[in-house]
C-alpha positions in Angstrom: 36.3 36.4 -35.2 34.4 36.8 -32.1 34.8 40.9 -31.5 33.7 41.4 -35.3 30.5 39.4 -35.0 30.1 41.2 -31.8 30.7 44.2 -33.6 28.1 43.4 -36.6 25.8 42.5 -34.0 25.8 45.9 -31.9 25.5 48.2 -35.4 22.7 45.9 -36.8 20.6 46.5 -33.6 21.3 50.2 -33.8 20.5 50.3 -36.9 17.3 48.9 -36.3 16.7 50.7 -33.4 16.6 54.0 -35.2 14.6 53.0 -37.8 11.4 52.2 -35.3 12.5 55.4 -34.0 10.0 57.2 -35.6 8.7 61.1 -35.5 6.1 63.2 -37.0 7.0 67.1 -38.0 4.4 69.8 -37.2 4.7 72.6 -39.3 2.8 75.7 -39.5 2.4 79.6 -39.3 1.5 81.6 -36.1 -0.6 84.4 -37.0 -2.5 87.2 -35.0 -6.1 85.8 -34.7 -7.4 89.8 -34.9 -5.6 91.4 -37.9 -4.3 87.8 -39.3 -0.6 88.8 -39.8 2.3 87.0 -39.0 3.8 86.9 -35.4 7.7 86.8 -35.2 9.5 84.6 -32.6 6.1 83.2 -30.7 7.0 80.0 -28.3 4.9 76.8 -30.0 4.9 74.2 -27.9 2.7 71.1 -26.9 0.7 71.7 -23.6 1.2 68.1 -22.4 4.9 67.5 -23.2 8.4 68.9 -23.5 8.3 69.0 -27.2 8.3 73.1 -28.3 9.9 75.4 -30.7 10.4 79.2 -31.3 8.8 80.8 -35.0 11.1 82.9 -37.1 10.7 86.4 -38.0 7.4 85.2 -40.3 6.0 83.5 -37.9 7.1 80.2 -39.8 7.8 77.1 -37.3 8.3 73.3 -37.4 7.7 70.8 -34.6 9.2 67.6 -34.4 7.1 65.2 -31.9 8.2 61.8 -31.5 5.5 58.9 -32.2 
């Protein structure tokens, strides 16, 4: 009796734990500022942090920065 209330008691605060766990997703398009086109595999990243992420081959990319 005592390892499954141990048990519920360790999922319920992991449970809760991801659910304050929050993040907020950056997406956007990199583009050339002169002729406005898209710009394939640029590095996107944050300049104070380790949060980055590569753009596809349209330039398309989505960031995901924790709160």
């Amino acid at each position: 009796m005592k390892r499954k209330k141990l048990f519920l008691l360790i999922f319920i605060s992991l449970f809760c734990g991801s659910i304050f766990a929050q993040t907020t997703v950056y997406k956007g398009v990199v583009t050339d500022a002169e002729y406005n086109t898209p710009v394939a595999y640029a590095a996107v990243y944050l300049e104070k942090g380790a949060v980055g992420a590569v753009a596809d081959n349209v330039g398309s990319f989505s960031l995901e920065v924790p709160d």
